[in-house]
Every structure is written in C-alpha cells, then in structure tokens.
N, C-alpha and C positions, 0 to 999 in steps of 0.2 A: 432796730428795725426802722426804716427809713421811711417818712409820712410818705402816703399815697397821694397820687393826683387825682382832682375828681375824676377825669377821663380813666384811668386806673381803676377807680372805686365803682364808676360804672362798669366798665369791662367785666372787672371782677362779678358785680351784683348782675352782668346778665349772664357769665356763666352758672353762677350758681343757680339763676332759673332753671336753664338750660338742665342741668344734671337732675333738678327738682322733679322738673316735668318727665324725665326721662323714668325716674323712680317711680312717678306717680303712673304711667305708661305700664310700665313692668308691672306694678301691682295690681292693676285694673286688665291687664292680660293673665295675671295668676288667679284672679277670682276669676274671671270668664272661662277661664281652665277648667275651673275646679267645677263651676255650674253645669257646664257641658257636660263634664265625665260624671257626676253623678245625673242629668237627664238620660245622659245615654245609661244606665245600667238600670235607674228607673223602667226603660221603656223594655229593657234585654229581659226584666223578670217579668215585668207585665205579657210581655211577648210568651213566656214562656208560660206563666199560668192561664193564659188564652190557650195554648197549643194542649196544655193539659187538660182544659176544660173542654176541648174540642173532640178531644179522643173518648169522654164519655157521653157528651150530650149531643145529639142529632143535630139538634136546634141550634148550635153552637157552630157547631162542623160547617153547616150550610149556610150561615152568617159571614163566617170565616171566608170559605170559599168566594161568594159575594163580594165580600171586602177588598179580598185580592183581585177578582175581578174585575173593578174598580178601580183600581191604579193606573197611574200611570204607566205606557212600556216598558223604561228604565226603572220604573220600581217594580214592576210584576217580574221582568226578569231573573230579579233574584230567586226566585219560588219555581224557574225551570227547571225542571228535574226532581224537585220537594214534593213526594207524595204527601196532600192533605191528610190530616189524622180523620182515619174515621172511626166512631164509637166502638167500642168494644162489646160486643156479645157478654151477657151477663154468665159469667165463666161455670158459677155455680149450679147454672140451670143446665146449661149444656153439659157438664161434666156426670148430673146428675142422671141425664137421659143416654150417654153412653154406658153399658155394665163391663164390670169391671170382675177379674178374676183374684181371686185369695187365696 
C-alpha cells in the first residue's frame, strides 16, 4: 500500500468528516422522528379521552366547544361537519321511567 500525501491524508480526513456528519444528520432526524410520532399519538389519546369525557360531562362538552371556538380557521376547519359530543342522558333513569312489557 503506497504512503499517502499529506494533501491525500487531508482529502481523505475531510471526507470522512463529511460521511461523519452525514450519520450524525441521519440520526438526529431519526430521534426527531421518533419524538414526533410518539407526541402525535400522545396528543390522538388525550384527544380522545377529552372527546370521551365530553360525551358525559356538561362542563366538558361546553369547554370543548369553547376551545374549538378558539382556533384558529385552518385549525377549526377540521371539526366542519364534527358534531360536538354531547352528554348522554343517564340511560338507567330514562329507561326506568319508560314501562316496559313481559
């Protein structure tokens, strides 16, 4: 193997930065990856036990509502056509007070 020129040895030692940085690039896009997609499914269940807790509590529903009304246009748009959950009648009263045949 035939000695290197310093010019050579430099070339060499800046492409190996070069691929270094490039690695270190890639892996600091795969963590920011990884953070992202678990903030987003963070926020998809939180979303979600809002939306459940809204369909039983009043107070929630019309907090809820509020909230979205609150947004911005391009973010409330998403919710056109989304009817707001609203609380559920306590099924067992109601059921109770309709009679029923046997």
């Amino acid at each position: 193997m035939p000695r290197l020129t310093p010019e050579q040895k430099l070339e060499r030692a800046k492409q190996d930065r070069d691929e270094a940085i490039a690695r270190l690039r890639s892996a600091a896009g795969q963590v920011a990856a990884k953070s992202r997609k678990k903030d987003t499914r963070r926020k998809i269940l939180l979303g979600a036990a809002v939306i459940q807790l809204a369909a039983q509590s009043p107070k929630i529903a019309e907090w809820m509502e509020r909230a979205i009304k609150k947004m911005p246009d391009k973010d409330r748009a998403a919710f056109d056509g989304w009817p707001l959950p609203s609380p559920v009648k306590d099924q067992a009263a109601s059921s109770s007070a309709t009679p029923t045949r046997t």
